[in-house]
mmCIF file of the N, C-alpha and C atoms, coordinates in Angstrom:
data_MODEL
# 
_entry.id   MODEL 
# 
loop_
_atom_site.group_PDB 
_atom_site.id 
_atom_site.type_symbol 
_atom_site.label_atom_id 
_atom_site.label_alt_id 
_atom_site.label_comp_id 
_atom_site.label_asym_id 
_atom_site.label_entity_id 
_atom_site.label_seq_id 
_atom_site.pdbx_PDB_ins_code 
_atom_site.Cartn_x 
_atom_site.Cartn_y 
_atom_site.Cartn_z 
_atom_site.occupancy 
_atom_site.B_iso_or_equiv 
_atom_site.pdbx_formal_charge 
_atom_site.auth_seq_id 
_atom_site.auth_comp_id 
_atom_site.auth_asym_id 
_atom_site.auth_atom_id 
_atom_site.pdbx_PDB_model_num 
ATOM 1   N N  . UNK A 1 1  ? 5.156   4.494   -15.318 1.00 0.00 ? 1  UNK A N  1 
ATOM 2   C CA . UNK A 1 1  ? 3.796   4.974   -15.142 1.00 0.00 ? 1  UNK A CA 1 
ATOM 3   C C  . UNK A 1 1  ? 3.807   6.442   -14.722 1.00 0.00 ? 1  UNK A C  1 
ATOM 4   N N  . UNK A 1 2  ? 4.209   6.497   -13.620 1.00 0.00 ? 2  UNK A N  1 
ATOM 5   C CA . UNK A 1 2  ? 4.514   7.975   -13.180 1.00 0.00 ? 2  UNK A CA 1 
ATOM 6   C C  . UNK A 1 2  ? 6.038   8.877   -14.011 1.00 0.00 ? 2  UNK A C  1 
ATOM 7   N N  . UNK A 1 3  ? 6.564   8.340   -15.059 1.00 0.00 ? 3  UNK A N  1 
ATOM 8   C CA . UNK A 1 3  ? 7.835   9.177   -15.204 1.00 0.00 ? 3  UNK A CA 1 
ATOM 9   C C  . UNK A 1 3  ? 7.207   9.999   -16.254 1.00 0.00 ? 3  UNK A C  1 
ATOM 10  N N  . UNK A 1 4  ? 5.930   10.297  -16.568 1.00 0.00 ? 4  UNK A N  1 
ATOM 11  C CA . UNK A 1 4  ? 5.634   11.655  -17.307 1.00 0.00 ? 4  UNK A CA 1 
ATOM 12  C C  . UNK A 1 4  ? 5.436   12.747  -16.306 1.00 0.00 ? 4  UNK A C  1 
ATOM 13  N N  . UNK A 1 5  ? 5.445   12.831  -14.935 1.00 0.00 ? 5  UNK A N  1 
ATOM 14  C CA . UNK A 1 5  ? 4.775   13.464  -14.333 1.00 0.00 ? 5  UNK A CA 1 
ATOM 15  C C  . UNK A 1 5  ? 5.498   14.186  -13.578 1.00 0.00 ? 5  UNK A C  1 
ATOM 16  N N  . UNK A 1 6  ? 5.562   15.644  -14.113 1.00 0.00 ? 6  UNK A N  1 
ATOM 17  C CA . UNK A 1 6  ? 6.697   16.802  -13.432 1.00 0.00 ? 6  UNK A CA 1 
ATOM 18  C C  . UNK A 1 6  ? 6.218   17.280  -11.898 1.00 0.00 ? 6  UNK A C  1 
ATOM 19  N N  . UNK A 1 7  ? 7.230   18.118  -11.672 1.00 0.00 ? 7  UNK A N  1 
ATOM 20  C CA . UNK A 1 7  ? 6.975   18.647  -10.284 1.00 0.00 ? 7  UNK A CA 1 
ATOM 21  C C  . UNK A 1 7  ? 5.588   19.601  -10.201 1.00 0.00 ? 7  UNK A C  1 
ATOM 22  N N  . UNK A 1 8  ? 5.687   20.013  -10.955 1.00 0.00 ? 8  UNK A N  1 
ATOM 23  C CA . UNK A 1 8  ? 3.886   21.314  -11.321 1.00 0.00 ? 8  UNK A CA 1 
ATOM 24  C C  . UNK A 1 8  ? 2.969   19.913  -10.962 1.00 0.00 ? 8  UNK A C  1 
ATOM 25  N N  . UNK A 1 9  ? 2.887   18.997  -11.664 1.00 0.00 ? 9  UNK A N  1 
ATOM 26  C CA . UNK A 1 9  ? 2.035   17.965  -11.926 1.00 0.00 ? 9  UNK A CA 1 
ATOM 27  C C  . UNK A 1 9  ? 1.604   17.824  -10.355 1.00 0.00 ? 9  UNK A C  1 
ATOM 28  N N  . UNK A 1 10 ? 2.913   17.402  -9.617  1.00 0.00 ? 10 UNK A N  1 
ATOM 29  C CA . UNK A 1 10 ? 2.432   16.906  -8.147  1.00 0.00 ? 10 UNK A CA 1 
ATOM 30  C C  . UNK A 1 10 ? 1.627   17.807  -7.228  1.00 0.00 ? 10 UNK A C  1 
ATOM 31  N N  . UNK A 1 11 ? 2.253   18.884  -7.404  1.00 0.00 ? 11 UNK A N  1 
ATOM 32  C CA . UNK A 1 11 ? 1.986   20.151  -6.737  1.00 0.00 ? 11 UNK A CA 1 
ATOM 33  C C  . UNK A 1 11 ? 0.371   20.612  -7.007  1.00 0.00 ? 11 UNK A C  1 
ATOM 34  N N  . UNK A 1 12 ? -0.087  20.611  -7.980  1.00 0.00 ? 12 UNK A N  1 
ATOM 35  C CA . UNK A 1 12 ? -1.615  20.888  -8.927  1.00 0.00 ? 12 UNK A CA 1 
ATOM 36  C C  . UNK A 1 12 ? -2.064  19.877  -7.835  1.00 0.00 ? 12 UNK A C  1 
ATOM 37  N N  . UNK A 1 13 ? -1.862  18.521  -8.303  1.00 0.00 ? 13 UNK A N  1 
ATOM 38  C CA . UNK A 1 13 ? -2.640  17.321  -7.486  1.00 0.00 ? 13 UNK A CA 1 
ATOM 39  C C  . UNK A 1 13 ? -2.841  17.262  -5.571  1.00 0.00 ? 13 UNK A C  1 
ATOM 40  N N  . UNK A 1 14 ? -1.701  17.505  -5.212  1.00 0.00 ? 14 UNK A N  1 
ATOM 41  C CA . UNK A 1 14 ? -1.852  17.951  -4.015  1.00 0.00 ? 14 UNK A CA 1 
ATOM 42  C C  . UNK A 1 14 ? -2.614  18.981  -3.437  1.00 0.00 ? 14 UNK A C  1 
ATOM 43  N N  . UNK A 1 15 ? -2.536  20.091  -4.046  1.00 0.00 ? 15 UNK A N  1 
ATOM 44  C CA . UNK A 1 15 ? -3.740  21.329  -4.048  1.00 0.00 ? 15 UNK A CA 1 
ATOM 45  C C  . UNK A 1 15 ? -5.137  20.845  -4.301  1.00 0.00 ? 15 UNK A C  1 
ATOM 46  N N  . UNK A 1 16 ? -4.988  20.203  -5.543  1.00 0.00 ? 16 UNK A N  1 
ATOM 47  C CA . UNK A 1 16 ? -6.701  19.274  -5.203  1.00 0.00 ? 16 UNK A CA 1 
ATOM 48  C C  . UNK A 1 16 ? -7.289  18.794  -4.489  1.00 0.00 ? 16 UNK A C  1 
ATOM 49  N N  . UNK A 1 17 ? -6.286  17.574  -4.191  1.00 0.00 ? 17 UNK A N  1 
ATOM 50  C CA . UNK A 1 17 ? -6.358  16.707  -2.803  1.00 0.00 ? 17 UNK A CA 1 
ATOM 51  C C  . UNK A 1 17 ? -6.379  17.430  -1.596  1.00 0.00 ? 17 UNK A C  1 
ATOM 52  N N  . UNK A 1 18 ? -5.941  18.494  -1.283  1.00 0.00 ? 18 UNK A N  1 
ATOM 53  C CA . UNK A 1 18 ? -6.114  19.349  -0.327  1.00 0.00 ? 18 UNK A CA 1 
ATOM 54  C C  . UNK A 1 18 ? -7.367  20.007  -0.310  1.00 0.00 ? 18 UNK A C  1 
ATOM 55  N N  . UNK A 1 19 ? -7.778  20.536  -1.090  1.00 0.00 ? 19 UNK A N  1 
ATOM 56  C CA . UNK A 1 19 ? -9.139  21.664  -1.257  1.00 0.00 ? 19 UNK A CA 1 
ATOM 57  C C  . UNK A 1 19 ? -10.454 20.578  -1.037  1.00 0.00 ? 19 UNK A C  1 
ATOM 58  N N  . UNK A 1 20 ? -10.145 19.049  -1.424  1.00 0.00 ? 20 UNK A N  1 
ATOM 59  C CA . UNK A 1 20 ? -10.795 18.877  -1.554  1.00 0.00 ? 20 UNK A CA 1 
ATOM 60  C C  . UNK A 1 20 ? -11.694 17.787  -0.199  1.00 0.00 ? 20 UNK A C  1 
ATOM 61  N N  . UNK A 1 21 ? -10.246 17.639  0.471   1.00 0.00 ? 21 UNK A N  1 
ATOM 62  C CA . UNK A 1 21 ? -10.230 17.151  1.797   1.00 0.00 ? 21 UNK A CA 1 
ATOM 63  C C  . UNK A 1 21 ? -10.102 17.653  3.135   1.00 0.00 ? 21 UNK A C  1 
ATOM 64  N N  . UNK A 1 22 ? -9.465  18.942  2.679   1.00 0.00 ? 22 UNK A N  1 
ATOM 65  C CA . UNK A 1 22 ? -8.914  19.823  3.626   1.00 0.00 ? 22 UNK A CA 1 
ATOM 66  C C  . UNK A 1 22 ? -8.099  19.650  4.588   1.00 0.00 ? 22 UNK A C  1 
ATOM 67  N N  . UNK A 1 23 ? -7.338  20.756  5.281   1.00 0.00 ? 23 UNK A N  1 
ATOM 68  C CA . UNK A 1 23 ? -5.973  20.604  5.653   1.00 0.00 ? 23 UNK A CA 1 
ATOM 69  C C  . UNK A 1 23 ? -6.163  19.776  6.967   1.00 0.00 ? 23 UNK A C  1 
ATOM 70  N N  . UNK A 1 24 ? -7.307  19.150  7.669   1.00 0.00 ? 24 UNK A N  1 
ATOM 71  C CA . UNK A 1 24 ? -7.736  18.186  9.079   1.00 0.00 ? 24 UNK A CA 1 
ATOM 72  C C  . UNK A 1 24 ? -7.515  16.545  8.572   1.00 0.00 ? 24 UNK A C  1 
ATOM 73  N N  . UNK A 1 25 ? -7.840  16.376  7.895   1.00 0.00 ? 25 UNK A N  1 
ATOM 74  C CA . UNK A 1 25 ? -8.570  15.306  7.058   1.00 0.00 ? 25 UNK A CA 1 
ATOM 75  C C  . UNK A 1 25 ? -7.313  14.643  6.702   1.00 0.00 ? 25 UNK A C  1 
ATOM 76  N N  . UNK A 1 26 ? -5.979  15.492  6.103   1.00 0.00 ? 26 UNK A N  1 
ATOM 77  C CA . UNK A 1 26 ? -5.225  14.811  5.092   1.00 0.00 ? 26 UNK A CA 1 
ATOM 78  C C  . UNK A 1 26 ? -4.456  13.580  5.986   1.00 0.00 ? 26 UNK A C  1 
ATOM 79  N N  . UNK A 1 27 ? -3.965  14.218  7.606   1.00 0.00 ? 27 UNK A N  1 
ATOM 80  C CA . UNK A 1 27 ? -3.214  13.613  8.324   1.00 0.00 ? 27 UNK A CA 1 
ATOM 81  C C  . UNK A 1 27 ? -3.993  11.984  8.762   1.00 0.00 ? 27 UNK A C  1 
ATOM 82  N N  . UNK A 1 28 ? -5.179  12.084  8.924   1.00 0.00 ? 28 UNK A N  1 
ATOM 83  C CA . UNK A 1 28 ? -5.676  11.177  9.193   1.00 0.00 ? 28 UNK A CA 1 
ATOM 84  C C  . UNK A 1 28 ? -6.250  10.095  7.884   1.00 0.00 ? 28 UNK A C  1 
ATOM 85  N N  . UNK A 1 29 ? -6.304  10.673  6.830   1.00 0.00 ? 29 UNK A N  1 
ATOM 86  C CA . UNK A 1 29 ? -6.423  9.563   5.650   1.00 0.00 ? 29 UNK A CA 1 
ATOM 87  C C  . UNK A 1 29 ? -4.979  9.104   5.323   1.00 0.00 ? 29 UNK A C  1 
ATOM 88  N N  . UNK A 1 30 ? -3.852  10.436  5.709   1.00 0.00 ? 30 UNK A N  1 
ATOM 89  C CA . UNK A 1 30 ? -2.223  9.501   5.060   1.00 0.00 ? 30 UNK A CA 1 
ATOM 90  C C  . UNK A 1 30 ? -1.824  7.969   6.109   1.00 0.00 ? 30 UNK A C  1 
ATOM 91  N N  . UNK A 1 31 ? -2.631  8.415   7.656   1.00 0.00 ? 31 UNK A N  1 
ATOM 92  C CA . UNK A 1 31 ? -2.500  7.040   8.398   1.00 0.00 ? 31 UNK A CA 1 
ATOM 93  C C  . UNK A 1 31 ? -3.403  5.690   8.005   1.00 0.00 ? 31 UNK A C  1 
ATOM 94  N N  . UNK A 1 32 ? -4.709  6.317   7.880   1.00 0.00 ? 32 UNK A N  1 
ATOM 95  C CA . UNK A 1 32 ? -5.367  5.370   7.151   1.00 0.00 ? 32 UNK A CA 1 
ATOM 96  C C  . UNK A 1 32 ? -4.827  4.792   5.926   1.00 0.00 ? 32 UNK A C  1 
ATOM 97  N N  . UNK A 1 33 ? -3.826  5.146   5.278   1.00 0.00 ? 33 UNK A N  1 
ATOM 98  C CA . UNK A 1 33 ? -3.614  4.918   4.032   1.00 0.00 ? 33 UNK A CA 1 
ATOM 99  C C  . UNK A 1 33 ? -2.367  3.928   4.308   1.00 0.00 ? 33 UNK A C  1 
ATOM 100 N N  . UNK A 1 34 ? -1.711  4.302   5.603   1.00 0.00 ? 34 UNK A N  1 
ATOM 101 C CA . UNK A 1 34 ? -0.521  3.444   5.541   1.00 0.00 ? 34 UNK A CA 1 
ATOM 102 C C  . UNK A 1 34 ? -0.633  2.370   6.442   1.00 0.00 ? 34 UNK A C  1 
ATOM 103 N N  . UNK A 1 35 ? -1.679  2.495   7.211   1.00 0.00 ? 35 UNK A N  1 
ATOM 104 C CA . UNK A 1 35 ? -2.233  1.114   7.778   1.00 0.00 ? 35 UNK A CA 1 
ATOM 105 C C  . UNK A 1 35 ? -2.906  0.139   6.651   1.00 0.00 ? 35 UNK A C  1 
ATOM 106 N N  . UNK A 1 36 ? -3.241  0.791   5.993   1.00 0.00 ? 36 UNK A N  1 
ATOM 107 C CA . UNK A 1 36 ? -4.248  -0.338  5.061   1.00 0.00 ? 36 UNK A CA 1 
ATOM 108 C C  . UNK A 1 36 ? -2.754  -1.060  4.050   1.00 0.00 ? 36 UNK A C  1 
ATOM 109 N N  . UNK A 1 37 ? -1.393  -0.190  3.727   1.00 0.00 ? 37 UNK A N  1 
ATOM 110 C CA . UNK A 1 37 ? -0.286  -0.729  3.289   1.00 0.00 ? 37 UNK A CA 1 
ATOM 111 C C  . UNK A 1 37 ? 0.137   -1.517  4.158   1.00 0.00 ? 37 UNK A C  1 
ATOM 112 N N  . UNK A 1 38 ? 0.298   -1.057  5.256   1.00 0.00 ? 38 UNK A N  1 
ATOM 113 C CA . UNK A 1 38 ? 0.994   -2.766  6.285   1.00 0.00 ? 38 UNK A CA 1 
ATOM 114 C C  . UNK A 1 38 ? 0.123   -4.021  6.266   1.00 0.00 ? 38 UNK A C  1 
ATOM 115 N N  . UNK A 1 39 ? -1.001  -3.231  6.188   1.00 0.00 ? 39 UNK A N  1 
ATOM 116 C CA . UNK A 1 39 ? -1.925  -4.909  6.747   1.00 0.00 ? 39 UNK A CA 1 
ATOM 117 C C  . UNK A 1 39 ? -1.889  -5.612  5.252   1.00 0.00 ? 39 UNK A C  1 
ATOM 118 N N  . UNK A 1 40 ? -1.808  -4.618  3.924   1.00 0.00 ? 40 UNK A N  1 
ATOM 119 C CA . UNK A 1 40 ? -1.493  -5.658  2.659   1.00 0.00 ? 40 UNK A CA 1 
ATOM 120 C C  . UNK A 1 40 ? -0.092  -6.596  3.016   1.00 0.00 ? 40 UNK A C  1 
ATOM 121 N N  . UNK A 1 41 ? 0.566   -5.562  3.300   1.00 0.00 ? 41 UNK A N  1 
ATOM 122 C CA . UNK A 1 41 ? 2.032   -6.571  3.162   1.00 0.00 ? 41 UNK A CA 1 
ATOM 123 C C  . UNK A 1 41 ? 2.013   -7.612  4.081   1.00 0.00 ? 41 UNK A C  1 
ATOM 124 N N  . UNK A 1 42 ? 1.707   -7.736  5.398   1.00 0.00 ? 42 UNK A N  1 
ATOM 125 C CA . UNK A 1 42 ? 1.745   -8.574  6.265   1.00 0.00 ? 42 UNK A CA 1 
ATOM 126 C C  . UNK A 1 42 ? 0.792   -9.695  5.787   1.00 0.00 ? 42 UNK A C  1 
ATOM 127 N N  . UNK A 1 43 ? -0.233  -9.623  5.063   1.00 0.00 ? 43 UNK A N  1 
ATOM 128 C CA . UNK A 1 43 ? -1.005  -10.174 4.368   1.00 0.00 ? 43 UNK A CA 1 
ATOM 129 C C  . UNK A 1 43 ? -0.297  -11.195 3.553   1.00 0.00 ? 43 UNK A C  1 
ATOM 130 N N  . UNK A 1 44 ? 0.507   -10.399 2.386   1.00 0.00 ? 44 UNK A N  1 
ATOM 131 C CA . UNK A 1 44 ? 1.067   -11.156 1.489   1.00 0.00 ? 44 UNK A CA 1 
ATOM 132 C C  . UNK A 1 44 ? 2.702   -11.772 2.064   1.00 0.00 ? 44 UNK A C  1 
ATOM 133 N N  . UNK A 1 45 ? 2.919   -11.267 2.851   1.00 0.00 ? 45 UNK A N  1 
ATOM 134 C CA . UNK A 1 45 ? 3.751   -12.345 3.464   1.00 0.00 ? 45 UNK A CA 1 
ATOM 135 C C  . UNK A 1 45 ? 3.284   -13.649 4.193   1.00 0.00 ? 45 UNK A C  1 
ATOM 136 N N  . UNK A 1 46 ? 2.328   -13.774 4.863   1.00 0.00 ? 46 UNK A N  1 
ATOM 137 C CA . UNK A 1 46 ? 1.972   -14.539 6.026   1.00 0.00 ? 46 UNK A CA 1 
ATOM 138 C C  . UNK A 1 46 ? 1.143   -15.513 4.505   1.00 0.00 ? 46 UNK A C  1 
ATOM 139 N N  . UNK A 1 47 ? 0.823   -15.051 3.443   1.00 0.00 ? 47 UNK A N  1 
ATOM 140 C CA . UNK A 1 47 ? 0.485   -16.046 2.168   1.00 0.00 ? 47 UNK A CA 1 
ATOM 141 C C  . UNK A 1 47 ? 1.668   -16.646 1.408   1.00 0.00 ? 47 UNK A C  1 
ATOM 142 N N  . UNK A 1 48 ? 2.896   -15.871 1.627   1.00 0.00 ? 48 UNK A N  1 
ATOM 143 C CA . UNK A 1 48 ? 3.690   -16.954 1.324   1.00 0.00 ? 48 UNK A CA 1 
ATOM 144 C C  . UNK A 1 48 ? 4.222   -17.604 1.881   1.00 0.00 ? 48 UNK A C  1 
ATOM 145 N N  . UNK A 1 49 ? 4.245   -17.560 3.406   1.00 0.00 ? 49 UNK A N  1 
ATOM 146 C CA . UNK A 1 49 ? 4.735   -18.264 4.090   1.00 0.00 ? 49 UNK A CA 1 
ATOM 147 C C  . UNK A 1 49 ? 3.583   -19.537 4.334   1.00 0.00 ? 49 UNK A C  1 
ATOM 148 N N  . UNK A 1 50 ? 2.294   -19.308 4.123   1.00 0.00 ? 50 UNK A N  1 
ATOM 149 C CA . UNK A 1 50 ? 1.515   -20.584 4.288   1.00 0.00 ? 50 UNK A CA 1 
ATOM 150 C C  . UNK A 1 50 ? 2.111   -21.376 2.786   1.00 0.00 ? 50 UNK A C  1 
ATOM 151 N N  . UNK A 1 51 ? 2.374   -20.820 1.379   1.00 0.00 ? 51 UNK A N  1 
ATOM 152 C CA . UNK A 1 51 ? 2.731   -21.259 0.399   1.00 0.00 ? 51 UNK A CA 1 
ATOM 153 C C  . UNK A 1 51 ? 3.981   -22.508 0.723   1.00 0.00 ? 51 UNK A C  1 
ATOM 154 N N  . UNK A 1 52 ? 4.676   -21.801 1.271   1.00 0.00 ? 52 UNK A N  1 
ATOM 155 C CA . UNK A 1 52 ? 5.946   -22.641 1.483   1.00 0.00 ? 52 UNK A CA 1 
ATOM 156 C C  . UNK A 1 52 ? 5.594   -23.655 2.798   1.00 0.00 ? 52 UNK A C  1 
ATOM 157 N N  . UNK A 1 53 ? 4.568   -23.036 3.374   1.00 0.00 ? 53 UNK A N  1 
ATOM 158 C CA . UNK A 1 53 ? 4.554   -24.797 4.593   1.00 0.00 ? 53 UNK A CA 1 
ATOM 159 C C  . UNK A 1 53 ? 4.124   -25.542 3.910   1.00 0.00 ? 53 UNK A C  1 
ATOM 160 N N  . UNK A 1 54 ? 3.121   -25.371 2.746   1.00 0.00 ? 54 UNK A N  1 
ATOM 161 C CA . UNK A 1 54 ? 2.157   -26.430 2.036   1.00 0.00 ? 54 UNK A CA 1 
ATOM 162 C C  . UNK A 1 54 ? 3.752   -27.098 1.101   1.00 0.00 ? 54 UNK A C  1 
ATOM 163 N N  . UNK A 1 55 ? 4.404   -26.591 0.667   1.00 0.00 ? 55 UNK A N  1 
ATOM 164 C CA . UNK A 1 55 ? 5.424   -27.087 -0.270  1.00 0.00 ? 55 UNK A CA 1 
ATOM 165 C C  . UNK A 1 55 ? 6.253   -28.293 0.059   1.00 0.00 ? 55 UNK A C  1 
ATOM 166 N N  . UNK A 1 56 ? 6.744   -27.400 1.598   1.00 0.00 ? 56 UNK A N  1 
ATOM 167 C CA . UNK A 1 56 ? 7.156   -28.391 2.668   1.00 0.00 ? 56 UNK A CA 1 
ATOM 168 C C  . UNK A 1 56 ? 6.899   -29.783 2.745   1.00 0.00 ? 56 UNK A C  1 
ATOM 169 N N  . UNK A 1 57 ? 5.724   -29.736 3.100   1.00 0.00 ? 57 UNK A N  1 
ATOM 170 C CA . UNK A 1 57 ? 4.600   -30.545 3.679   1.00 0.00 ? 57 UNK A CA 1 
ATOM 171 C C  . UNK A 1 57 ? 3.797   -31.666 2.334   1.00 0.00 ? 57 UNK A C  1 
ATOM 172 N N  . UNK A 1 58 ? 4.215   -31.359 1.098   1.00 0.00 ? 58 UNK A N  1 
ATOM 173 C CA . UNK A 1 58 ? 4.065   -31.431 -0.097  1.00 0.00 ? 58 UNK A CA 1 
ATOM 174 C C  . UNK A 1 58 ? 5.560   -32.623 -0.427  1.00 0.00 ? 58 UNK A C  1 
ATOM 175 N N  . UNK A 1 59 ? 6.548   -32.231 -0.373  1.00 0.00 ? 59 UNK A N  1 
ATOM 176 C CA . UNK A 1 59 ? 7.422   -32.793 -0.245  1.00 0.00 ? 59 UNK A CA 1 
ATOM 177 C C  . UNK A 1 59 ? 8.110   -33.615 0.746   1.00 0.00 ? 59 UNK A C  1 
ATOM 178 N N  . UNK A 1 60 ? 7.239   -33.799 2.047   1.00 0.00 ? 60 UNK A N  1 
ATOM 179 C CA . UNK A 1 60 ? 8.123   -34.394 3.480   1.00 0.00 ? 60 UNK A CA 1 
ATOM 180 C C  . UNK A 1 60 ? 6.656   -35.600 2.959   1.00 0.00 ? 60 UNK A C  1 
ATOM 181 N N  . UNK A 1 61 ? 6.003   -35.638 2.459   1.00 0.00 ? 61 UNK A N  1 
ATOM 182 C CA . UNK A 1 61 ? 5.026   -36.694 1.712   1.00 0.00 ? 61 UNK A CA 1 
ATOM 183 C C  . UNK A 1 61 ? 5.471   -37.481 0.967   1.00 0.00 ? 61 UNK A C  1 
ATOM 184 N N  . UNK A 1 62 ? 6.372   -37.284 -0.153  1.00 0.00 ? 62 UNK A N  1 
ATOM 185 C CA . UNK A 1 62 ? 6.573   -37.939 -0.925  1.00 0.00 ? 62 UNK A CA 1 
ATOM 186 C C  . UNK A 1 62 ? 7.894   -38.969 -1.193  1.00 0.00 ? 62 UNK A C  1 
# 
């Protein structure tokens, strides 16, 4: 997905993202951004781990 995309490429985009958020803003949306990544993952772990009690529990039945 991303392997067309040279170093100019990133650099352009970042300057956008900058101008367009400005240099206060960025630090506090990159945390926002990586809190909202943990709470996915912890998310999709704690769903497979309910997956596998039901499996468990699926099989200690039968």
């Amino acid at each position: 997905m991303f392997q067309n995309i040279g170093i100019w490429d990133w650099i352009v985009i970042l300057l956008i993202v900058l101008v367009l958020f400005g240099g206060k803003k960025l630090p506090e949306l990159s945390r926002s951004l990586g809190r909202s990544i943990s709470l996915f993952k912890k998310g999709l772990k704690e769903g497979e781990e309910e997956i596998k009690n039901l499996d468990h529990k699926d099989k200690d039945s039968e």
